[in-house]
N, C-alpha and C positions, 0 to 999 in steps of 0.2 A: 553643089558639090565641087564642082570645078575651079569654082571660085575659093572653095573653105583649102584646094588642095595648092592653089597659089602662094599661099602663106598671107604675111600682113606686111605693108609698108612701117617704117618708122614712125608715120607720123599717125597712122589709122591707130597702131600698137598705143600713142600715147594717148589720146582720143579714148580708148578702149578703159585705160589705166584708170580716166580721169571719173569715166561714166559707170565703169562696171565693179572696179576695186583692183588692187595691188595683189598680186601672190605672195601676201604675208597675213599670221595671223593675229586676230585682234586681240590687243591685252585689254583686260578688263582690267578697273580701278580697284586698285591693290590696297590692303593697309600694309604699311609699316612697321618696322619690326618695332621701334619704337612705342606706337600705337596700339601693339599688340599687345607688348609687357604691360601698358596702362590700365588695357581693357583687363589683363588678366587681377587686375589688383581690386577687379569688381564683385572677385570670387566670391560667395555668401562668409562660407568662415575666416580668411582674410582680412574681410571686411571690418565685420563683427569685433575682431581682433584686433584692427588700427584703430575702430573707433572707440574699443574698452580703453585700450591701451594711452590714445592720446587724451580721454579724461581721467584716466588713472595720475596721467604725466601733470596734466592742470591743477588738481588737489593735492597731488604729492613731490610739491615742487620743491619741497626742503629735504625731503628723503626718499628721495629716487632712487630707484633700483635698478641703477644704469645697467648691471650684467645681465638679471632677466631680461628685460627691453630689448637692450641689444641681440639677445636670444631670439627672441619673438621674429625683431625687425632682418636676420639674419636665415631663419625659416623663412619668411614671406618671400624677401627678395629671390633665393636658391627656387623657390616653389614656381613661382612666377617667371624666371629668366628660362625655365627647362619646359613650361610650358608653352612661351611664345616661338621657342627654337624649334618645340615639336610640331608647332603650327603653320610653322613655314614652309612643309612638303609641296601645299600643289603649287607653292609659286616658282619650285625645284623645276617641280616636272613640268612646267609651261616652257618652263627655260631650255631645257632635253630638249623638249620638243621642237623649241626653234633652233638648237642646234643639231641637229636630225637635220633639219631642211634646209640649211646652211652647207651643209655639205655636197649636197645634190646639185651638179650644172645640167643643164637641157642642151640638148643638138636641137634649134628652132631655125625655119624656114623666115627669113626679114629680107624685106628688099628683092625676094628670089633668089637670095644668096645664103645657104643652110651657113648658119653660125654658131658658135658654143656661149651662150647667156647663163648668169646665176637664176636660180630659180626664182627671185621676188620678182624678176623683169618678165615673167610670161604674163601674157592676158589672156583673158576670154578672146579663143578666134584664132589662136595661137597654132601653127602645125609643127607638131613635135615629132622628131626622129625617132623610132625607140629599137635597143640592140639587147643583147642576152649583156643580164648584168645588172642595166640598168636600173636604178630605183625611179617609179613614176611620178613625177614633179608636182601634175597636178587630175583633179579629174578629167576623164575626156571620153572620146569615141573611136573607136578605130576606122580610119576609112580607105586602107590598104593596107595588105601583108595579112600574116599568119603570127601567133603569138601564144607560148604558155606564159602564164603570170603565176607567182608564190602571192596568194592574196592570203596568207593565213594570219597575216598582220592586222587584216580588219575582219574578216569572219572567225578563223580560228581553223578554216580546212588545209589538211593537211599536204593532201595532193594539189600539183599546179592545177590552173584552169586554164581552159582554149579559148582563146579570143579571135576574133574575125570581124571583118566586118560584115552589115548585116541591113537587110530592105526596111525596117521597122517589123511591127507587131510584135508576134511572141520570139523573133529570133536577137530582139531588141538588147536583153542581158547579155547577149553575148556578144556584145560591141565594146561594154560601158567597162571602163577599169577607173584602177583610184589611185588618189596618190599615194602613197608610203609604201605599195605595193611594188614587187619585183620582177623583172624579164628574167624566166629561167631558160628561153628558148624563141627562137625567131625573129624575124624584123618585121615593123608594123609604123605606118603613119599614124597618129595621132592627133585629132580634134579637139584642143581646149575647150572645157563646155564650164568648166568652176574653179574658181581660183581660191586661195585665202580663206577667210571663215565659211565661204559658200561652200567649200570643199567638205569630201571625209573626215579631214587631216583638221578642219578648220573649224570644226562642229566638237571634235575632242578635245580640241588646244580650250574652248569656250568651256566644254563640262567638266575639266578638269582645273579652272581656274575659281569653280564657284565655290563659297563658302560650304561644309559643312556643319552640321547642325550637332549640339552640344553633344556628347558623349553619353549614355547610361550613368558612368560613374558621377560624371559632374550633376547631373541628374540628382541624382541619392545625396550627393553633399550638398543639395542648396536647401533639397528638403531637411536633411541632418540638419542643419545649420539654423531652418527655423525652429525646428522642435528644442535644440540647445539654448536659442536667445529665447525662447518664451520662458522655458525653465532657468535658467538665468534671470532673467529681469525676475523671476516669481519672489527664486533665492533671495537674488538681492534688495528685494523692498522688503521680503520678512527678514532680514536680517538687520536691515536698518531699522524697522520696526522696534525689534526686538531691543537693541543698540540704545535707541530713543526712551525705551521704555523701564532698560533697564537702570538709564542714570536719570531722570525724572520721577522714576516711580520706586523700585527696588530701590536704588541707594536713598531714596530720601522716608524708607522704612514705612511706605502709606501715608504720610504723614502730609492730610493738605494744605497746610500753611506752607510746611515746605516745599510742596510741590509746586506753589505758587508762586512763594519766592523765587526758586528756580526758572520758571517761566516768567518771571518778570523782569530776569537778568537778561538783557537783550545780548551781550557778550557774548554770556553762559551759553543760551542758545545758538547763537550763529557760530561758536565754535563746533558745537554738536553737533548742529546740522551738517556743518562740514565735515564733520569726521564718519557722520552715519553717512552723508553718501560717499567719504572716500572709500569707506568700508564696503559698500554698494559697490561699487564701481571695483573694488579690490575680489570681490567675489565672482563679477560677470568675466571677470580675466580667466581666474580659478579656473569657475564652471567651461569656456571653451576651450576643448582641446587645442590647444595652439601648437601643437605635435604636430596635427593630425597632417597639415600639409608637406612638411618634409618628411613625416614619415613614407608618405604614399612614393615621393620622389624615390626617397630610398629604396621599399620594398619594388619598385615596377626597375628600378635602374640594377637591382640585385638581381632580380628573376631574370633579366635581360641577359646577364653574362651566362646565368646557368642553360637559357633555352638554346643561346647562339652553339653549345656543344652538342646541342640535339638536333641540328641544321633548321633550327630558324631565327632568324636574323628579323629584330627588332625594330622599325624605323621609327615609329610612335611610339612613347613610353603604355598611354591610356589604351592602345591595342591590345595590350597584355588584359590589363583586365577587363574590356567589353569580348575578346574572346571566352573567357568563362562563362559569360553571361549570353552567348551566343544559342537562341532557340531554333533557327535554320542553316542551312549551309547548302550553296549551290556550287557546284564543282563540276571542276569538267570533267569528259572522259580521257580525253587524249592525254596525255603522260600523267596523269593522278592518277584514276584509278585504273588506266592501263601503264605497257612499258612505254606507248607513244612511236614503237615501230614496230611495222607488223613482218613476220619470222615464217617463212616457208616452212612448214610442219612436218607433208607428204603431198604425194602426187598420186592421182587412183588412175589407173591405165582404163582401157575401153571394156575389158574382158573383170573387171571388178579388183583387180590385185593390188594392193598400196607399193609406193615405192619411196622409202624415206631415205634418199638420197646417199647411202653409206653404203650401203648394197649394189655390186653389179648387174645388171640387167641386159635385155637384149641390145646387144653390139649394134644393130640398124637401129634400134628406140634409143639408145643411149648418142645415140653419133646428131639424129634433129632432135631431140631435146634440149643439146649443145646449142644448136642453132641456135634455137628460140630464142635459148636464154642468153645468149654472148653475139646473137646476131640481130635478132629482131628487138633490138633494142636499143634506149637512147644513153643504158648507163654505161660508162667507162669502166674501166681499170687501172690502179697505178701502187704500185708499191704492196700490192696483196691488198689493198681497198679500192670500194667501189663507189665511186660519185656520178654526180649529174643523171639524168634521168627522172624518175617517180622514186619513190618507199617502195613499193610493188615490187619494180623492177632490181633493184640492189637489194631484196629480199630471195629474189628466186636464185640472182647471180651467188648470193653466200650461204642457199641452200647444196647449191650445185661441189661436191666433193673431189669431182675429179678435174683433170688438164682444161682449161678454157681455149686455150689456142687450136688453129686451124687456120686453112690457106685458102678457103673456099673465099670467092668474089661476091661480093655485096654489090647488084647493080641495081635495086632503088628502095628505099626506106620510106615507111609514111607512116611518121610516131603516133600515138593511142592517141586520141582527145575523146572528148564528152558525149560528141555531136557524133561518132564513127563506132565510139565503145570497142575500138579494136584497132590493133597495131598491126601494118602488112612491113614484111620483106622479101622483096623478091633475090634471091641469089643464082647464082650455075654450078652445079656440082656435076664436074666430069663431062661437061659442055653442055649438060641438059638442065635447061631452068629449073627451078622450085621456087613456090611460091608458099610462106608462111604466116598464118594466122594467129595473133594470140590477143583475146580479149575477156568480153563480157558471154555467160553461158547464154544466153539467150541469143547474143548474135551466133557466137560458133557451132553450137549443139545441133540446131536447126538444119544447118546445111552441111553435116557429116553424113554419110552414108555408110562408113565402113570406118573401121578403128586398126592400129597396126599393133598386133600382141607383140611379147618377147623373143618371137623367132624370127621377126620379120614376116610377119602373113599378114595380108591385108584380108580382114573378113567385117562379116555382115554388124551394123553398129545399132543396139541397142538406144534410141535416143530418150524413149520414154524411161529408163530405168535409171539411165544415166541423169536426165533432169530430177526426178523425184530425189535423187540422194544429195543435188545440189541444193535444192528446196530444204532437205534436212538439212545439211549443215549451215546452208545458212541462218538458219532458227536459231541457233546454237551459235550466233554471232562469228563463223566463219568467213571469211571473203574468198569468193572461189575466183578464179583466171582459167578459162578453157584454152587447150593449143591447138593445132592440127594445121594441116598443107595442103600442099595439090600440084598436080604435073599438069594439070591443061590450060591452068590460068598465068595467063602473063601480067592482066591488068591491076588496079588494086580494086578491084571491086571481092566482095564476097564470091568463092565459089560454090555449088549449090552440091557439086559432088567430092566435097574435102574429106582428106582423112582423118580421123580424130585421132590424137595422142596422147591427152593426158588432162587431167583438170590438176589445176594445184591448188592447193589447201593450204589459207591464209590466214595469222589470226594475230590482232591486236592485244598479244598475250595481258593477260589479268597483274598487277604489280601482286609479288611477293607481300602479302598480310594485309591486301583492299578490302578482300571480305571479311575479315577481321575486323579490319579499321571502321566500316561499317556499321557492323553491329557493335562498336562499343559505341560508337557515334549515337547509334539510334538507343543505347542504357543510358547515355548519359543524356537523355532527352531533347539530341539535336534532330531534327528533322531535315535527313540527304536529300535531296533533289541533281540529278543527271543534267545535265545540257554537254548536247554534242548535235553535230553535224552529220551523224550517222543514217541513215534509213530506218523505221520504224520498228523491222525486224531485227535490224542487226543491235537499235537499242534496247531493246527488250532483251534480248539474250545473254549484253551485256551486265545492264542492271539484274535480273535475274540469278546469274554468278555473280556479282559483288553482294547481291543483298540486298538492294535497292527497290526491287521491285519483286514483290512474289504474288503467286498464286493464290487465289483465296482473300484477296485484300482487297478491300475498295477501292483501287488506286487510278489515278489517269497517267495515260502515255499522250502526251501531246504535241504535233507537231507545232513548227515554228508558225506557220499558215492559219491551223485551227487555232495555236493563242490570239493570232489578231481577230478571230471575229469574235471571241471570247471579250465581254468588257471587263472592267477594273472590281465593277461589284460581285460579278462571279466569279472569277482568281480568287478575292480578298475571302470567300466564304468555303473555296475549296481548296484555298494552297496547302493544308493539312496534306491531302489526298493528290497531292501531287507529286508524283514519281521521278519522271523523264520530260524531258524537253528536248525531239528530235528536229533536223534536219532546222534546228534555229536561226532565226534572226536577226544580223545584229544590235535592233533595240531592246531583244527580249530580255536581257540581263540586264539592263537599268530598269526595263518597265515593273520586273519582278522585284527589284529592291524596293523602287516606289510603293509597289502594294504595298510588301512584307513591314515598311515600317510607317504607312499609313495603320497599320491594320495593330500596331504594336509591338512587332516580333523584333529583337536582336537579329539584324541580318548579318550573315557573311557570305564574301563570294570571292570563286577563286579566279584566276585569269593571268595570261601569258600575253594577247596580243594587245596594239597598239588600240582596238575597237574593244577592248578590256577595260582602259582607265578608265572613262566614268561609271561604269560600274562598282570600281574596285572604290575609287574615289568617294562612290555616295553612299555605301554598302557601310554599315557601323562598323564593320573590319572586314577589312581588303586582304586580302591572302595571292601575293604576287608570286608564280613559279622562280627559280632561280634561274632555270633557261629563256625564261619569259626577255620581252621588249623592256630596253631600261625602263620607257614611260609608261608601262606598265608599273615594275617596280616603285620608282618613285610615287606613284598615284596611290599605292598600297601601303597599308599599316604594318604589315609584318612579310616578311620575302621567307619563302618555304626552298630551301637552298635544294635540297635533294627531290626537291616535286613529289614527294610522299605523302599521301593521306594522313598516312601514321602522325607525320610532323603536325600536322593540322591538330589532332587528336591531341599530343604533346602541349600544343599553345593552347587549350583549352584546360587542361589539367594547370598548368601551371596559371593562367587566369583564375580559376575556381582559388586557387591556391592565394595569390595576393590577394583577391578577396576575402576569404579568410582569415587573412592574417591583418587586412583594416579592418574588418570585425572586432578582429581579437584584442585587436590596440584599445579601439575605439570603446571597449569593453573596458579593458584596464583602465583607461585616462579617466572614463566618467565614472568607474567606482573611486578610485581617488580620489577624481576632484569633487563627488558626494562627499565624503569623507572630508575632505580639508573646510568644503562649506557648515556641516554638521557641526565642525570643531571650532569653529570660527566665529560661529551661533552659540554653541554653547559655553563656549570658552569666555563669552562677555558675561552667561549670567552665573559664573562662576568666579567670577572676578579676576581672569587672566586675560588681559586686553593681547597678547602677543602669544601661542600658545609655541608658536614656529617663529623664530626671527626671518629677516631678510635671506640673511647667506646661508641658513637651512631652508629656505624656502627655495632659494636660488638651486641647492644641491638635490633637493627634491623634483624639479622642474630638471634637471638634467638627467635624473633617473626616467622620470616620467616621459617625458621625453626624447632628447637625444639616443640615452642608451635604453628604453624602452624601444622606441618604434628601428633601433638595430637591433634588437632581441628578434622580436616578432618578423622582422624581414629574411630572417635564415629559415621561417619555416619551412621544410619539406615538401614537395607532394605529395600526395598519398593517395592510389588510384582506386580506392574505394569513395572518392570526390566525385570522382565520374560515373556511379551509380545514383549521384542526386540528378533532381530534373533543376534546368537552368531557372535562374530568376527572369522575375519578368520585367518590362524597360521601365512601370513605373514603380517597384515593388522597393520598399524603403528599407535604407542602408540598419537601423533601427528595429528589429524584430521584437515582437513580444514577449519571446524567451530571451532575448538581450536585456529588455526590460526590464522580466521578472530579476533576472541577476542582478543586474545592478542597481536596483531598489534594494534586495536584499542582501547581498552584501555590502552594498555601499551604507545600509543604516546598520549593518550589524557592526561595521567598521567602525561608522560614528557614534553607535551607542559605547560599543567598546575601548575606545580612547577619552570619549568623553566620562564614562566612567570611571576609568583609569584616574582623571586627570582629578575628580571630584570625591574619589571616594574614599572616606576618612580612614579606614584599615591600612590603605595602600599610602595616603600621604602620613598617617603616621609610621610606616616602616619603612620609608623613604628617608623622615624627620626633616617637613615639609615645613612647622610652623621653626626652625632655627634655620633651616638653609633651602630656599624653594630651588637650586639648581638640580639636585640628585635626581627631583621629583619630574624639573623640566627636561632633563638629559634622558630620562629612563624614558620619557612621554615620543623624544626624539626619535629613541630608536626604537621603540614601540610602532611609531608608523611607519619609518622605513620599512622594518622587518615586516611589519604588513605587507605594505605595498609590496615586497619580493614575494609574498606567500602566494599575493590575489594575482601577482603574474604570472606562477604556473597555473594557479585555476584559470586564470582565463585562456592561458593556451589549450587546455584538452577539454574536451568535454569526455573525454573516458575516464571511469574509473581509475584507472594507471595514469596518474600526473605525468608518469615519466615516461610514455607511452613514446616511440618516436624520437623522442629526444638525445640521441644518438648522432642521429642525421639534422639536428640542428645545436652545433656543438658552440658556435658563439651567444646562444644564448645563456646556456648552460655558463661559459666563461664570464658572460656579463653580470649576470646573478651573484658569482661566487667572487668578481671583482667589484660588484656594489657592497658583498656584503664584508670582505675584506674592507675598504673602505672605511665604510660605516663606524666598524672597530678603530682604525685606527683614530678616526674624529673624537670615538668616545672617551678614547685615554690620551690623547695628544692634542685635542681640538683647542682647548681652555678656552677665554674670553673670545678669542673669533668666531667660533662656533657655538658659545654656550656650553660646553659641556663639563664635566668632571668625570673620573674616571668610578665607573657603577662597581661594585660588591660584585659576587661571583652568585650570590640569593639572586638581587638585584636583576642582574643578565638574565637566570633563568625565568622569573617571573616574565620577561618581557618575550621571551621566546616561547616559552607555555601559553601565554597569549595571544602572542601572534601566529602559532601553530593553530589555536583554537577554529581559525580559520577553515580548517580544512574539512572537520567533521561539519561543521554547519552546513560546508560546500556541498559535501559528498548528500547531506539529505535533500538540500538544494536538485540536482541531478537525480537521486530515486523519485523523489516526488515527480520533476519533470517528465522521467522517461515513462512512468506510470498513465501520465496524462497523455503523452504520444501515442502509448499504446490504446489507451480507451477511446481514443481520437480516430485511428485506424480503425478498431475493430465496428465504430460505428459507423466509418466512412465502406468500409464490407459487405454492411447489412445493407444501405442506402444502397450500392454499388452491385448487384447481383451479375453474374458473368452470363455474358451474352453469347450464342454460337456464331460458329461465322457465316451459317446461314441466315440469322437472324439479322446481324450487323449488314451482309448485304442486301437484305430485302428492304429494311430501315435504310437504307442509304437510295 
């Protein structure tokens, strides 16, 4: 010890640097932002899409379709550069983090001569000064002085801690401080014991540098992505089939000498083959949405602006949507689901009477009350606010309504700590000592013997009655503070004959609409989980009132302690059933994200302090307070500005929301591009090799599209979204009822155009065998106006198309400026576009058709909802309701 208290020589210090490590922390090997973009161009549909695209570009190298291409190559690039941007957070927050501890110099003991060092220069062995203020450089021991510390940077508790120094055993914790932590009180020597990545500081800086694992979303696109290239390649070989079959076999009328002429043309063939696979190849384009990745850019970067109005602030784009998809949510107590400062209530005299602070009282109770509160204590005053001190104590100070001042002499203070559970001051009033008591009920209640009512009378104190009522409210999530004094003690020890004054009644009041926030949390199938630092009772009472935890329910409250002897296979099979997480640890919130997403679940978790980011970091979405530690924020995917539940709630509706609306896209693009392959098949054995030119293919591709997937990105929320239950992380982007739809209207679309295109009624009242343009033109906007029809079916699945659509008015405008559009192509387009201007017959037939749409839709939707419902009613019978005695005897 004597030796640890000498400090280090210069040269022992560099010795120390060389063997034990530097106070800095270790960067792990990073990619590149460069290397990022690269990686991201691996995406499944990207992919898919550079390599259609560049054998599209190989076969069609005399008539290239430089604008679509460039389309294509202009979504990838945009999709990809906003992805690598978004993935450069934890290298942010490593960065914070080392500028955090660039800021901090140390008072260290060198040579025997106390000097002021940057903090990378401390080693292990090092004896560090420490003052009120200070931020703690590195881990260590105390081994002189007295010290409170704000350590709520690496646990999350509110109130400082007392540090001291200490013999070993169980008084061991209350030596040991950290770094990142702060002096709010005292002076204390300090023993380096871990520097650098050994450290608190140094174990963060390492977990929040490590990679996370792909996204849910990204998830659902790689499987999308195969299910589209199987279907594709299917398309595209029965379409060259078909291609092959129809100028071999069809045009040569059955006829086998010709067909073998044909095949004996070596030309003949090798020209076909090229053209059946560029047709091939022209179809696996078609068939992948190649929307589908700027659209998602778009919709997450739209929803972005509209949630930042609701106070939360975006840092990941893909947070928006894995929040929707979020099936748990562990949050804290302190400023979420409470206000985060606890609020003098009332105060219950000895004789049973409340006193809520507005009210005069006895003139002798009212005169040490003052005391208590404006003398036996460590908080100031200045400007009509009150600092320094505890929350406790600048809670009773602005419960207190009347004058603070008085001339009474202070002659010794000895502030609350942990290890005492109570705060003494001694004063003189009118030359006679007083000595004041104010702490925890179990030290003060104990050794009161009398209580002073409102007249000034000292009488006989009740202690049994007065504990039982303390017992009650603390059930009820209270925190009580007992007061009382005494004329015969000078020392600070307890006296055994004190008079009692008053308990005051303390509460970490509940936020305005937590329990609310709550229960829609728990409709909309997220499962709340508690963690806090609180005692067992006071979390129970809390959860309780928000909702969290109730009566009758199979649930565990578990402390931080019983989860460690708890293994990973028992969490993983109860965290259903898991409530509260008191008096926690701080690994418990990374160990509990590990289960939850070994086990499957969409995690999120919320967090303020510096002992937050790897959780927030490993959690599928990180929900950082906005009062929280910057490196907190950076580590997190979405920063909750007003530290409200509610807001949390918010980001989940509006995930649910872009989810829905890549559905809906993703719905529209592949009934179209059904459709365009359909026509594309049929169109050859009809004898139109081109049914869509280039630059209507081009204007259809920017429907589909461009101003498609900004259609679908102004969707709305609609908070009956938040009555579904979440998806699960492996449950594919692709539904069954997406399915059904788009099988059947994408073939009714391609029966109905290819019909169109072949049916002799229609091309003679077109007068198809003198001029095929009328017939091509009318076919033109036949599929457009399709395509705008199936884009409001695919936004609603309600009866009312137009359901909503109010609150999303640029799609509306995009609609009515495609079909603006459209018109003017048909009567001004001529040879660049193909078209000629249609009859006013003409028009209507094409818009009768493409309205027919809607009825086949709407049976589409009866049938479905039909099938939902006998789905349910069977899922009922299966399903018999359980009591909740039953459910806990089964449990």
């Amino acid at each position: 010890m004597n030796q640890a208290r000498r400090g280090l020589t210069t040269e022992e210090a560099a010795l120390l640097r060389e063997t034990k490590g530097a106070n800095v922390y270790e960067k792990l090997k990073r990619k590149s932002f460069g290397r990022r973009l690269l990686e991201n161009f691996k995406d499944p549909i990207i992919r898919i899409l550079l390599i259609a695209m560049g054998v599209n570009l190989l076969f069609t190298i005399k008539n290239i379709n430089w604008a679509e291409n460039a389309g294509i190559i202009l979504a990838v690039l945009i999709s990809t550069f906003v992805s690598a941007i978004s993935e450069q957070g934890s290298e942010r927050a490593f960065e914070r983090l080392k500028e955090e501890q660039k800021k901090v110099n140390a008072q260290v003991l060198r040579d025997g001569k106390p000097v002021i060092l940057p903090v990378e220069e401390l080693v292990v062995g090092d004896l560090v000064f420490l003052h009120p203020g200070n931020r703690i450089p590195a881990d260590g021991r105390i081994l002189a002085g007295m010290l409170k510390v704000d350590q709520s940077a690496v646990n999350g508790e509110a109130e400082p801690t007392g540090k001291r120094p200490s013999r070993g055993g169980a008084e061991e914790e209350q030596s040991r401080v950290f770094a990142g932590t702060m002096v709010t009180e005292g002076e204390a020597e300090m023993l380096v014991t871990a520097v650098g990545s050994e450290s608190i500081y140094g174990q963060i800086a390492k977990d929040i540098q490590r990679e996370n694992e792909e996204s849910p979303l990204k998830k659902r696109l790689s499987k999308l992505a195969g299910t589209i290239t199987k279907i594709g390649y299917v398309a595209a070989i029965v379409v060259a089939v078909t291609y092959l079959f129809n100028v071999f076999i069809l045009d040569s009328g059955f006829d086998r000498i010709e067909i073998l002429l044909r095949l004996s043309n070596f030309r003949f063939v090798a020209l076909n083959l090229v053209k059946a696979v560029t047709i091939a190849m022209t179809v696996i384009v078609v068939a992948v949405p190649e929307g589908l990745p700027m659209m998602i850019t778009v919709v997450l970067s739209s929803n972005m602006k509209k949630m930042l109005k609701g106070n939360v602030l975006v840092r990941k784009l893909v947070g928006i949507e894995t929040s929707g998809c979020m099936n748990i949510l562990f949050t804290d107590k302190t400023g979420t689901l409470t206000e985060g400062k606890p609020v003098c209530s009332e105060m219950v005299f000895g004789n049973g009477n409340r006193f809520d602070g507005k009210r005069r009282t006895g003139k002798r109770l009212e005169e040490l009350l003052r005391y208590q509160i404006f003398l036996n204590t460590s908080c100031k005053e200045a400007g009509g606010r009150f600092f320094g001190g505890n929350s406790t104590e600048q809670a009773l100070a602005e419960f207190w309504t009347y004058e603070a001042g008085n001339s009474t002499v202070v002659k010794d203070f000895l502030p609350f700590s942990s290890q005492n559970k109570y705060s003494v001051c001694q004063i003189e009033e009118n030359g006679i000592p007083l000595t004041l008591f104010k702490g925890a009920p179990e030290m003060i209640l104990r050794n009161c013997r009398s209580y002073l009512d409102e007249t000034g009378e000292e009488r006989p104190f009740d202690g049994v009655r007065m504990t039982e009522l303390v017992k009650k409210l603390s059930s009820k999530g209270k925190r009580i503070l007992a007061l009382s004094y005494s004329r015969n003690k000078k020392g600070r020890e307890m006296d055994k004959n004190s008079v009692f004054l008053a308990i005051a009644v303390l509460n970490d009041a509940l936020r305005k609409g937590a329990r609310e926030a709550v229960k829609e949390l728990q409709n909309a199938g997220v499962h709340t989980v508690m963690i806090t630092g609180d005692s067992k009772e006071t979390a129970e009472a809390i959860g309780r009132e928000c909702g969290i935890y109730e009566n009758g329910k199979s649930q565990y409250i578990l402390s931080g302690q019983e989860m460690a002897e708890k293994t990973d296979q028992w969490l993983m099979e109860n965290i259903e059933r898991l409530a509260i997480v008191c008096r926690a640890l701080p690994n418990d919130k990374n160990r509990l994200v590990k289960i939850c997403k070994k086990k499957g679940l969409v995690t999120g978790m919320t967090g303020d302090g510096i002992n937050d980011a790897p959780a927030l970091k490993s959690a599928d979405v990180g929900f950082a307070m906005g009062s929280g530690a910057e490196i907190a924020k950076e580590a997190s995917d979405i920063i909750i500005l007003d530290n409200n539940l509610q807001s949390i709630i918010n980001a989940v509706l509006y995930g649910r929301t872009v989810f829905k609306s890549i559905r809906k896209f993703i719905t529209f693009q592949l009934i179209m591009n059904l459709c365009a392959v359909g026509v594309s098949l049929f169109g050859q054995l009809m004898g139109i090799d081109n049914p869509v030119t280039v630059i209507q293919m081009l204007w259809v591709n920017i429907i589909m599209d461009t101003l498609g997937g900004l259609a679908f990105a102004g969707e709305y929320p609609q908070r009956h979204y938040l009555k579904e239950r979440p998806l699960k992380r492996e449950e594919p982007i692709l539904t069954g009822g997406m399915l059904w739809q788009i099988l059947l209207m994408g073939g009714y679309g391609t029966t109905m155009c290819s019909c169109f295109l072949g049916n002799r009624h229609i091309r003679s009242f077109l007068g198809y065998n003198s001029d095929p343009l009328p017939l091509l033109t009318a076919f033109f906007a036949l599929f457009i106006f399709t395509g705008i029809v199936i884009c409001f079916t695919a936004r609603s699945e309600r009866v009312n198309l137009l359901y909503g659509l109010r609150k999303n008015r640029p799609f509306l405008l995009i609609m009515m400026a495609v079909t603006g559009i459209q018109m003017l192509m048909l009567y001004f387009g001529g040879s660049t576009f193909r078209c000629v201007g249609l009859t006013p017959q003409a028009l209507l037939l094409v818009a009768l058709l493409a309205l027919s749409v809607l009825p086949v839709d709407l049976v589409r939707r009866i049938i479905t909802k039909s099938i939902v419902k006998t789905e349910q009613k069977k899922h009922r019978k299966k399903s018999p309701r359980v009591s909740k005695t039953e459910e806990l005897q089964k449990s």
